[in-house]
C-alpha positions in Angstrom: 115.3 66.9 113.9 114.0 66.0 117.8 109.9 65.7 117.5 109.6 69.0 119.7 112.4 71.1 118.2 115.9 72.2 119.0 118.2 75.1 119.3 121.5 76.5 119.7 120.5 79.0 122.0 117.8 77.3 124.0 117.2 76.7 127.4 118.5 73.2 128.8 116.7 70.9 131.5 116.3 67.9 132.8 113.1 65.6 132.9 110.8 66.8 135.3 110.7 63.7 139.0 108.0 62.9 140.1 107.7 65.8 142.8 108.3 68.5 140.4 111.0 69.5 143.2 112.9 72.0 140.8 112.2 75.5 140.9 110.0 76.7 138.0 112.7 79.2 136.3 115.0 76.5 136.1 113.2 74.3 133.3 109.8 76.7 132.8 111.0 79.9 131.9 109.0 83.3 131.3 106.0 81.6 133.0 104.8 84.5 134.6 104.0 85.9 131.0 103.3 82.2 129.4 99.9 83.4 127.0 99.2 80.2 125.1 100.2 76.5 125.4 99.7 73.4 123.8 100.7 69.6 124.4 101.9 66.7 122.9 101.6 63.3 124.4 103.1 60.4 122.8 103.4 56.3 124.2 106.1 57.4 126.4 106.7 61.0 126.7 104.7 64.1 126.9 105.6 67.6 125.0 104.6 70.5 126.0 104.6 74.0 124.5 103.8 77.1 125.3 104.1 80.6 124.4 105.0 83.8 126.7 106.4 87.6 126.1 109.9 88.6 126.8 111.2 92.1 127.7 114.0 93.5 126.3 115.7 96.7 126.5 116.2 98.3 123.0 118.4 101.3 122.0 116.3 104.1 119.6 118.2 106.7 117.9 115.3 109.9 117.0 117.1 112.7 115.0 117.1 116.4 116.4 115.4 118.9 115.5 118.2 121.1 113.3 115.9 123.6 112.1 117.3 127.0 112.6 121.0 125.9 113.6 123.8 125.8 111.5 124.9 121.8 111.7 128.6 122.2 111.2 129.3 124.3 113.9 126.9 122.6 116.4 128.3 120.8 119.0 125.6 118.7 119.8 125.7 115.2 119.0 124.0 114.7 115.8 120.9 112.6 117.1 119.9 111.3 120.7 120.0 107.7 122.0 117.1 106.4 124.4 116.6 102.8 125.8 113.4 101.5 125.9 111.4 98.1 126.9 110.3 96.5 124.0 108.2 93.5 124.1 108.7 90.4 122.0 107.0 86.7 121.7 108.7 83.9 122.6 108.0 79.7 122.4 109.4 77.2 125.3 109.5 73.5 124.8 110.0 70.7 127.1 109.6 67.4 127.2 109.0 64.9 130.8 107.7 61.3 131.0 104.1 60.4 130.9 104.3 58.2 134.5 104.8 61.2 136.0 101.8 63.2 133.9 99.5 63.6 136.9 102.0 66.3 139.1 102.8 67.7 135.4 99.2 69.0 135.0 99.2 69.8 138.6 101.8 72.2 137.9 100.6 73.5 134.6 97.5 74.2 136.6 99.3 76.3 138.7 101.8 77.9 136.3 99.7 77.9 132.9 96.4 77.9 133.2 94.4 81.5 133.7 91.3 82.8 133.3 91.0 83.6 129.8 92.4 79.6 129.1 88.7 78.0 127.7 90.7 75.1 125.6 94.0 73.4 125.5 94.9 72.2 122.2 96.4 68.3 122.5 98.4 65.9 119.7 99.1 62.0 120.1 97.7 59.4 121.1 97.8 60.6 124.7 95.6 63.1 123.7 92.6 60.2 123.8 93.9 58.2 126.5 94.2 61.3 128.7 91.3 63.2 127.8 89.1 62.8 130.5 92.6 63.4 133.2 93.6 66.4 131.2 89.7 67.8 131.5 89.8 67.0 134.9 93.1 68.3 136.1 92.9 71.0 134.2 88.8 72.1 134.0 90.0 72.8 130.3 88.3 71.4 127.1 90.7 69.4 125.0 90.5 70.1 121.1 92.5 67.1 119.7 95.1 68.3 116.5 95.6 65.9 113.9 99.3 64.4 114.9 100.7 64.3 111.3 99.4 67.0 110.1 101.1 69.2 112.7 104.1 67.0 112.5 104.8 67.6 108.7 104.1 71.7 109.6 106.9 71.7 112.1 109.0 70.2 109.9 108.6 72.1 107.0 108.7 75.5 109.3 112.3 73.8 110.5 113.6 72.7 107.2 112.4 75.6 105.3 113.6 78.9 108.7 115.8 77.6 111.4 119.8 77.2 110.0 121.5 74.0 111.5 118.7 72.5 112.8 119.0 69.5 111.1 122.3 67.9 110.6 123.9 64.5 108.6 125.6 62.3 110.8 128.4 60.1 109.6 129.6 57.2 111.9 133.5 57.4 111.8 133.7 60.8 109.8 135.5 63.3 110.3 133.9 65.8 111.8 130.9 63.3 112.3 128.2 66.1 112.0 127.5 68.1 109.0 124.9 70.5 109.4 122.8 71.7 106.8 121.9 75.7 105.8 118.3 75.9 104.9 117.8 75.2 101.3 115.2 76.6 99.2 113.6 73.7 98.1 112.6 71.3 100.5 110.1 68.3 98.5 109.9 65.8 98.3 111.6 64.3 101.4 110.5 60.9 103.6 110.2 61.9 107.2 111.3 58.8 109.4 109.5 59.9 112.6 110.6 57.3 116.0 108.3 57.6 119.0 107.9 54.6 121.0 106.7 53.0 117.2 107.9 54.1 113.7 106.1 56.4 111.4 107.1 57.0 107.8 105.6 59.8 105.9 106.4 60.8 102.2 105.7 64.4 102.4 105.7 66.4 98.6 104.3 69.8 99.4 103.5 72.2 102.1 99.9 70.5 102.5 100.3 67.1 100.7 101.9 64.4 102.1 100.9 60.4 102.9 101.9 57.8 105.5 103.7 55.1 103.3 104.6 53.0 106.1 105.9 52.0 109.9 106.4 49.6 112.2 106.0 48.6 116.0 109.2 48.4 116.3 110.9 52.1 118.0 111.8 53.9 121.2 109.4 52.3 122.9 110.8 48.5 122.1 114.6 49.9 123.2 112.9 51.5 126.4 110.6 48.7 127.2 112.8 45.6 126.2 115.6 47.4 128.0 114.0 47.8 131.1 112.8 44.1 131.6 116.4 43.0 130.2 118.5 45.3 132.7 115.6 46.6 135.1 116.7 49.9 134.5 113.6 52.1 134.1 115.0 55.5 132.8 115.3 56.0 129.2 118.5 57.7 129.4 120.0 55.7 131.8 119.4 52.7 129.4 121.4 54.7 126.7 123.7 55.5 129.4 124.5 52.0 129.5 124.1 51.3 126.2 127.0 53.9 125.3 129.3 51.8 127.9 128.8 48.5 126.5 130.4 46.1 123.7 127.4 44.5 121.1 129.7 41.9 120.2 129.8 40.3 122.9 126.2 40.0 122.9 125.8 39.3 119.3 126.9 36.9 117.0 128.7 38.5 113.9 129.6 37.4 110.7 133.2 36.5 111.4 131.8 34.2 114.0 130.1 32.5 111.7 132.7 32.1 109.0 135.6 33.0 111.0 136.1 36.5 109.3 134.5 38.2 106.3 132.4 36.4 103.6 134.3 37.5 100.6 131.5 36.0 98.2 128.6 37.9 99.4 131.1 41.1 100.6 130.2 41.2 104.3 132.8 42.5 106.7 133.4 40.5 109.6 131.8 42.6 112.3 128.6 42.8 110.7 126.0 41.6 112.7 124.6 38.3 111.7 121.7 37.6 114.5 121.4 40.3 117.2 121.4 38.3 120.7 123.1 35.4 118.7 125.6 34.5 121.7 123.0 34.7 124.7 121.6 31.4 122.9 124.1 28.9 123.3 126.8 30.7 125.4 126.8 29.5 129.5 127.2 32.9 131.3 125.7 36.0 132.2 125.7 39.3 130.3 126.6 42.7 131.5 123.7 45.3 131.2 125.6 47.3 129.4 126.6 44.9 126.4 122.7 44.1 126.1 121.5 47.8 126.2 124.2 48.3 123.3 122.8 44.9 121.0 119.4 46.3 121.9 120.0 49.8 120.4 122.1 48.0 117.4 119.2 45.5 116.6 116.7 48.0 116.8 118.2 51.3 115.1 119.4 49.2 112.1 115.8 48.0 111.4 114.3 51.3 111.5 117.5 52.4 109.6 117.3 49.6 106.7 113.9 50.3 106.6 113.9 53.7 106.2 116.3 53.3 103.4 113.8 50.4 101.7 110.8 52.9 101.8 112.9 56.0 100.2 114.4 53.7 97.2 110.7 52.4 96.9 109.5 55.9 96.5 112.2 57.5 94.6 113.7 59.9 97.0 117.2 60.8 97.7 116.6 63.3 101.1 115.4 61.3 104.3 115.0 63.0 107.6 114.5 61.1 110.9 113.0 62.7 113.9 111.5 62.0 117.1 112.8 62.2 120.9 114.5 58.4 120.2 117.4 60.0 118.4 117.9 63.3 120.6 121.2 63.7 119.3 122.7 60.9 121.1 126.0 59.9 119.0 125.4 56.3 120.4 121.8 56.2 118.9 123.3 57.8 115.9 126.4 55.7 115.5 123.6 52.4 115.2 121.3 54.0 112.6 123.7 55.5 110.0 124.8 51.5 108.8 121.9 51.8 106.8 121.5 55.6 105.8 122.7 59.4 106.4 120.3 60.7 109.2 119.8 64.2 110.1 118.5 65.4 113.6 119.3 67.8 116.6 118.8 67.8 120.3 115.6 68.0 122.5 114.9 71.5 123.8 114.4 75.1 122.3 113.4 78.4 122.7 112.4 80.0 119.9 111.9 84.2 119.3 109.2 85.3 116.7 111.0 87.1 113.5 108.9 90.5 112.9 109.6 90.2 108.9 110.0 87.3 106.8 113.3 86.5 105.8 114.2 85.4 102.0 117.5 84.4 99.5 119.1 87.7 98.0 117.8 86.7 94.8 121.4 87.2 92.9 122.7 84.3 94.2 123.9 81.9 91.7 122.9 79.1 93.5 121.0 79.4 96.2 120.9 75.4 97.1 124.6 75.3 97.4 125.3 78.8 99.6 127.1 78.4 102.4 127.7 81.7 103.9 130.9 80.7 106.1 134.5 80.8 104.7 135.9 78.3 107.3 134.2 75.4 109.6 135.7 76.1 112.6 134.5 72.3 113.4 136.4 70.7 110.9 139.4 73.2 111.5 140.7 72.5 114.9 143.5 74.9 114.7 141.5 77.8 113.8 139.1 76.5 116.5 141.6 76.4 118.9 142.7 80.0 117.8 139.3 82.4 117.6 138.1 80.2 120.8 140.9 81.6 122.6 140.1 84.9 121.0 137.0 85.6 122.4 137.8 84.1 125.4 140.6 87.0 125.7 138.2 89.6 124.4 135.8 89.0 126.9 137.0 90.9 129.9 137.2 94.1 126.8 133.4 93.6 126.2 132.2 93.3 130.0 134.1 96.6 130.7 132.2 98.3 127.5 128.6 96.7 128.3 129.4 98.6 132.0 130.4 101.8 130.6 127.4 101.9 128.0 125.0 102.3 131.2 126.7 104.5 133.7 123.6 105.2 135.2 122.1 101.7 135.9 122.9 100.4 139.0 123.2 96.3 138.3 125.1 97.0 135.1 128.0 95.3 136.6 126.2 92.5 137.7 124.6 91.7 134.4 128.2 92.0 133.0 129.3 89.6 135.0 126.4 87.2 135.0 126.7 88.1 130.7 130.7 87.0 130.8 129.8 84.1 132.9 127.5 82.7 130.3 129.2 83.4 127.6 132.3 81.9 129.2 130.8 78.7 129.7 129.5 78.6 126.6 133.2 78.9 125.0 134.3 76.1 127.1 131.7 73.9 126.1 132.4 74.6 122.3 136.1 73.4 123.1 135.2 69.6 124.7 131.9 69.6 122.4 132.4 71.7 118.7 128.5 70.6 118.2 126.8 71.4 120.8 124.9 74.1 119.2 125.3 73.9 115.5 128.0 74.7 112.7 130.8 76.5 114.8 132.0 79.4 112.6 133.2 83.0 113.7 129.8 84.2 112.6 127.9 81.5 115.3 130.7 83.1 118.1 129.9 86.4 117.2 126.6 86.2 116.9 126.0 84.2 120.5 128.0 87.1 122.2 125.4 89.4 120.9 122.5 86.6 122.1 124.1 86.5 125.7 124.7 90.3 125.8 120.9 90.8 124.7 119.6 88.1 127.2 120.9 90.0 130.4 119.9 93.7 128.6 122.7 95.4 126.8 121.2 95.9 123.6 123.5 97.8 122.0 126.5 98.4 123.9 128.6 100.5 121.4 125.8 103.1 121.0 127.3 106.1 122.5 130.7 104.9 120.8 128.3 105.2 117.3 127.0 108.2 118.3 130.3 110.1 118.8 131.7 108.6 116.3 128.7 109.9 113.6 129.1 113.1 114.7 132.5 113.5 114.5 132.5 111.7 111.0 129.8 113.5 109.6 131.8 117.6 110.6 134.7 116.1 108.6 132.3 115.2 105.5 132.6 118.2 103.7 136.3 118.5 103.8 136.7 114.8 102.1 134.5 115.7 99.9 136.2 118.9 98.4 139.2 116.9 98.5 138.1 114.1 96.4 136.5 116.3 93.9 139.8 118.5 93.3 141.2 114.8 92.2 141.3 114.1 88.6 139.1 111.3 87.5 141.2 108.1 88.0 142.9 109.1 91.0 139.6 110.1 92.1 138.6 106.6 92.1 141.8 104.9 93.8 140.9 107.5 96.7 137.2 106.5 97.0 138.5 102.6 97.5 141.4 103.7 100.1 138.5 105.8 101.9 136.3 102.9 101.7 139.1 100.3 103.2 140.7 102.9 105.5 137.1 103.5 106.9 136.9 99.7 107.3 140.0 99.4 109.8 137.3 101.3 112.7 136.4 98.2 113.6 135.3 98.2 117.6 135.2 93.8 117.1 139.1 93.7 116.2 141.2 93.7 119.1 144.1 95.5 117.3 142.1 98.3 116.4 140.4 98.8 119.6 143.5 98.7 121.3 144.7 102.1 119.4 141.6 103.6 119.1 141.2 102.8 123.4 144.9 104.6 123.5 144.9 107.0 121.3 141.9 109.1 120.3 143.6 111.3 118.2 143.3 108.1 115.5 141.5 109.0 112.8 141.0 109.0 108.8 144.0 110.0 107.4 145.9 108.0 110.2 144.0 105.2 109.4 145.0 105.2 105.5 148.4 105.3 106.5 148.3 101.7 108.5 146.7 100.0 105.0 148.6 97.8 102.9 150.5 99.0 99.6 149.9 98.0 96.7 149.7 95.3 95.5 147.3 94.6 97.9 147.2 90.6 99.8 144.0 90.3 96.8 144.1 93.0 94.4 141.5 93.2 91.6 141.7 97.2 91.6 143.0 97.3 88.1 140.6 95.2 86.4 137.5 96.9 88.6 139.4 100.5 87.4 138.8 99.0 83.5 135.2 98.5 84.0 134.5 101.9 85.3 135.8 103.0 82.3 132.5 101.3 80.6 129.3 101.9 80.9 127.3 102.2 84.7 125.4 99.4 86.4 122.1 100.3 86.5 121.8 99.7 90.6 124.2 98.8 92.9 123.6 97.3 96.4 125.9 97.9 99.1 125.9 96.0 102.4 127.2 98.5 104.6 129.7 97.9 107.7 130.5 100.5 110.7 129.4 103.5 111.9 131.1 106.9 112.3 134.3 107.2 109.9 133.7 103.9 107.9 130.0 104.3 106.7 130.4 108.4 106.6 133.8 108.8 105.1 134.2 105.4 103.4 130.7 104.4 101.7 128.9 107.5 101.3 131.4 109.4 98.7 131.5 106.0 97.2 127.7 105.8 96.9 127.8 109.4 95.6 130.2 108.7 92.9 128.1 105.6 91.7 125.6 108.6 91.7 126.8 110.8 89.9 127.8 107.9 87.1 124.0 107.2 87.1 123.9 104.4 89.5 121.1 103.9 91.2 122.5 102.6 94.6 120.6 100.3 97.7 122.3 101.0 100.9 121.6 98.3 103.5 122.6 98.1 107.1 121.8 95.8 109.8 118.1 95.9 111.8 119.7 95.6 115.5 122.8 96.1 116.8 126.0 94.4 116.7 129.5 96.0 117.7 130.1 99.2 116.1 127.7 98.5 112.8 125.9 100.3 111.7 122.1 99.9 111.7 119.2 100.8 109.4 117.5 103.5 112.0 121.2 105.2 112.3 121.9 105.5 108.6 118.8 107.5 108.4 120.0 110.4 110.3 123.4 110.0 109.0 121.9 110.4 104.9 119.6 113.1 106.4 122.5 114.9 107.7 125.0 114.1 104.5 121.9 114.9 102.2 121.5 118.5 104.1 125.1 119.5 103.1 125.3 117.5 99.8 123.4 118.5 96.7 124.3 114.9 95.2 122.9 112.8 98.1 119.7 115.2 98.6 118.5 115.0 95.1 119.4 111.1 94.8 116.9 110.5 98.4 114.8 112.8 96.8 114.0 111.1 93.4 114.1 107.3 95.2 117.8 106.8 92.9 119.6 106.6 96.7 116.9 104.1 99.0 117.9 102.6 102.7 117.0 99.6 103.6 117.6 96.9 106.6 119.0 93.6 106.0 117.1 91.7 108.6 120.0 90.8 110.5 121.7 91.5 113.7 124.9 90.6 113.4 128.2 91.8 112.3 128.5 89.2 109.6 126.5 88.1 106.6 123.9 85.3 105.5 122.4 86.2 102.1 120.4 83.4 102.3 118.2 85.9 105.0 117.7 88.8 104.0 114.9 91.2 104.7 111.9 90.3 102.2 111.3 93.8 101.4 115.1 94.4 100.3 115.3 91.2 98.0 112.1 92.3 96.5 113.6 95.7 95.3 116.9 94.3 94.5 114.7 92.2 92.0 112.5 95.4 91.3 115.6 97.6 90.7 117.7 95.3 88.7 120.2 95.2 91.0 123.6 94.3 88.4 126.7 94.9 91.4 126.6 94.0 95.0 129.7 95.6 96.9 130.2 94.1 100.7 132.2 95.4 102.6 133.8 94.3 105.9 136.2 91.6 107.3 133.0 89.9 109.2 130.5 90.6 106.1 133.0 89.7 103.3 135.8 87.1 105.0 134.2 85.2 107.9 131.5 85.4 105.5 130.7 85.1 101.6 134.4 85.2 100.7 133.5 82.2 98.6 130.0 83.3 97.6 129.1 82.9 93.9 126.9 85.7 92.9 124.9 86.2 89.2 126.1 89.8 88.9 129.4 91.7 89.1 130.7 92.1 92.8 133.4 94.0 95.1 134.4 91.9 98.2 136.7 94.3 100.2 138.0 94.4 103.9 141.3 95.0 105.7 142.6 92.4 107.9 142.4 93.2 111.1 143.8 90.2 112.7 147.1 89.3 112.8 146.4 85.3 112.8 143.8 85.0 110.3 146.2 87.7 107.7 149.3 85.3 108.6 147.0 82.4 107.8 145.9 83.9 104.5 149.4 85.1 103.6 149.5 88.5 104.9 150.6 90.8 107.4 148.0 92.9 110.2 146.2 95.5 107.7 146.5 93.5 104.8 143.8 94.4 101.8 141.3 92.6 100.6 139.9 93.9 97.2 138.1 91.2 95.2 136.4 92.3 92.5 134.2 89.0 90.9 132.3 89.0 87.2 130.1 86.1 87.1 131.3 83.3 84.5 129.1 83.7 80.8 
């Protein structure tokens, strides 16, 4: 992982020249609100951080006041939507070279400093060496941070919050990056940290950890050797170079020696034997690029073989190397990996502040090995091919509905388009680069779209869709309610799964269903049971889920809820209330934000508040805590178990949680098709896209009805 931190999502830039010539927005964003900053200044480079607010617009739903009026016959819409400006925290790092540190202060003088700045808080060794400039510059006091210490926090923070931040890189693999979800437990790992020299850390706990080792040798002996070999000065013009040019030419290798490989001792013939061997006895000059590419080679495989000495001399089996040497270059990468797996990531981030801590769902059967993708759309290039190309053609369909969401702003178009434009490039950088910011997965799409569409302020673009939708949904509830109670008991439950899969299909994110619910508005419930699959269904576990109804109830169910309107109203709540009325207690959780058509915590309020004023089942179960409504933590429309909202993995634990039902083609397809749970679970979606149901054997509205019991 880069020394000052990384993201998918972050802002990119350039190192700053010596005139600071760029504007400020284009490398310093948010400085007008910039609160707090600190830097770090190593041998070569300086790291700065600092901390602002961001506004955001945010949609709030606030119920009506229904006292007095008879519901059903209103015409209202059951709650009201208002957009407000809510304030959040955000961190900026960037990095620039220290021979240009005297306009850098200028600038943060001018851009950063205030009147309520006293102290400036300083790591590295250029936090002695520059004291007196920094004071100067800056009229600030510098309080000088223990490096390592704050080195091994930022680390664990990484390791232990931020997915796909660190990543194994395999020279010659295929995919070459394989990024790792974060895993619950962390110790003991040796941190391999390359500034301009090499520091190497075992670190065992949160607090305890000791420097084991180093050497002189880093960044700043590829840097400075580099420049005096090819005068280049710039450190990523000498890996520029470097990735251009052929070692072997420079060095000798083993099949010079011996004339191929020694078969006695197993060394392949290209294994370098002296680094710079040739430049000793041939008669002719070397290209800068062939000696940039020995120097990286000679240098990365020490700190690599070294790395590797100090973790078999200490026992441990998980290295991580960070530090701006790596950067995610592949050419620095390539060179260090002959001696070890390396994980790292790139060199800039921005980084929002998460209101609630987020934790595994504790029924997971292993929490170490979750991965909550079904497909790695990085080592599938035909499905990467396919659901780029998706979005891409969905994107003019989401511009036009971010538009229509605010008819009465008058730049809604123009954030639309600057929204599309951002997005758009972001697709086309995934197709020439797969890794440029992470795993690629549907979920990582999806979920960007939502990041861009938030960044230029359409914070929920489907709400007036929701809202209509809910109210619609929720005048039909007592009619599909009568009906399924007139059913006998078995037919009863065959209907409470169609309405749960038939609500499914109102899926604003699937093309194919947009299109007909865009043409025909008419579309709705019983409509949308007729497009489902007959049985047998594409994965049908009905039968064997029907048999264990017939046994005794789960003592609490958790239900990861999907859409809004039709499918959370007409599909999940009579479900719910017939786990109910079985004596099930039952967790319904929905998403924190927005995303698409889901629908979110606040929303499902009004809609049980509503549902529990005509119901006698639902009012009593709120009532007496056996029916409880909680968020997930997310924003998005599919699912990672391993973050959830604290407070719902502590009741699940409380509450004995022994079934889990998710439902959705985002929630239980793109995402924990394959998870492996410790209690009973329903996995159940329709396929809503005609590719992915071809691919898995099926037809457009094929069923999905999984229903797993964990092995004794």
């Amino acid at each position: 992982m880069a020394e000052c931190g990384a993201s998918g999502s972050g802002s990119s830039g350039d190192s700053l020249d010596k005139s600071i010539t760029l504007p400020p927005d284009e490398i310093f964003r948010n400085l007008e609100n910039a609160k707090r900053f600190a830097i770090d200044i190593g041998g070569s480079l300086t790291k700065l951080a600092y901390y602002s607010t961001v506004q955001h617009k945010v949609a709030r739903v606030r119920s009506f006041d229904y006292s007095g009026k008879d519901a059903e016959q209103d015409h209202e819409p059951p709650y009201e939507i208002s957009v407000q400006e809510e304030v959040t925290a955000r961190l900026h790092f960037v990095k620039f070279e220290n021979t240009y540190i005297e306009a850098c202060l200028d600038f943060i003088k001018d851009h950063l400093v205030n009147t309520d700045t006293k102290v400036i808080q300083a790591t590295g060794g250029g936090a002695y060496k520059f004291k007196d400039l920094i004071e100067e510059k800056l009229r600030l006091r510098v309080d000088k941070e223990d490096v390592m210490t704050c080195l091994i926090k930022g680390c664990n923070f990484v390791l232990k919050n931020i997915p796909h931040e660190a990543f194994v890189y395999q020279k010659d693999s295929d995919p070459e990056f394989r990024f790792q979800t974060n895993h619950p437990n962390i110790f003991p790992y040796l941190l391999v940290n390359i500034g301009s020299g090499v520091s190497i850390v075992k670190v065992e706990t949160e607090d305890r950890f000791e420097w084991v080792g180093g050497s002189s040798i880093g960044g700043g002996t590829f840097w400075g050797l580099g420049a005096l070999l090819t005068k280049t000065k710039k450190f990523d013009e000498l890996l520029h170079l470097a990735s251009k040019g052929q070692h072997a030419n420079v060095d000798m290798l083993v099949r010079d020696v011996y004339g191929g490989a020694h078969q006695t001792l197993g060394l392949s013939g290209n294994l370098i034997a002296s680094s710079f061997g040739k430049s000793a006895t041939a008669d002719r000059d070397f290209s800068k690029e062939d000696m940039a590419k020995s120097l990286l080679h000679m240098i990365s495989n020490d700190i690599g073989q070294l790395a590797c000495l100090y973790a078999k001399l200490h026992c441990l089996d998980r290295v991580y190397f960070g530090g701006f040497f790596i950067r995610g270059h592949p050419v620095t990468m390539r060179t260090i990996t002959y001696s070890i797996n390396f994980f790292s990531k790139f060199d800039l981030l921005e980084m929002d502040r998460l209101e609630r801590p987020l934790v595994n769902l504790p029924l997971l059967l292993d929490p170490s090995s979750y991965v909550p993708d079904t497909v790695d759309l990085t080592d599938d290039a035909l499905a990467r091919k396919y659901w780029l190309t998706c979005f891409e053609e969905a994107l003019d369909g989401v511009v036009k509905r971010a538009v229509a969401s605010q008819p009465g702003s008058v730049d809604a178009a123009e954030r639309a388009e600057k929204f599309r434009q951002k997005y758009w490039s972001k697709l086309q950088t995934l197709r020439h680069q797969p890794f440029a910011y992470g795993t690629l997965t549907v979920r990582s799409l999806l979920d960007t779209r939502e990041h861009c569409l938030n960044e230029f302020n359409f914070p929920d673009p489907y709400s007036k869709v929701k809202q209509k939708e809910n109210g619609v949904a929720l005048k039909c509830f007592p009619r599909v309610i009568r009906g399924l109670d007139a059913l006998g008991w078995e037919d009863r439950q065959l209907a409470l799964v169609k309405g749960l899969l038939a609500g499914n299909v109102f899926d604003w994110g699937a093309k194919a269903v947009s299109d007909v619910l865009e043409s025909d508005p008419q579309f709705g419930f019983e409509e949308a049971k007729m497009k489902l699959q007959e049985r047998p269904w594409l994965v049908d576990s009905y039968s064997k889920w029907l048999q264990r109804l017939k046994g005794p109830p789960h003592k609490c169910a958790l239900i990861f809820a999907d859409n809004s309107g039709i499918d959370v109203i007409l599909g999940v709540f009579p479900f719910v209330r017939e786990l109910l009325s079985r004596g099930t207690e039952v967790i319904l959780a929905c998403n924190s934000g927005p995303a698409l058509n889901d629908v979110t915590y606040c929303e499902s309020l009004i809609v049980a508040e509503r549902i529990a004023a005509m119901d006698p089942v639902v009012h009593s179960a709120l009532r007496e805590e056996r029916l409880l409504l909680m968020q997930t933590g997310s924003s998005s429309p599919c699912l990672d178990l391993s973050r959830l909202d604290k407070g719902l993995a502590v009741l699940v634990r409380e509450r004995g949680a022994d079934l889990v039902v998710i439902e959705g083609m985002g929630r239980a397809v793109h995402t924990n098709y394959h998870a492996a749970l410790r209690c009973e679970s329903l996995k159940l979606a329709v396929i809503k896209n005609s590719w992915l149901a071809e691919r898995l054997g099926g037809r457009l509205f094929s069923v999905i009805f999984k229903y797993e019991v964990p092995a004794e």
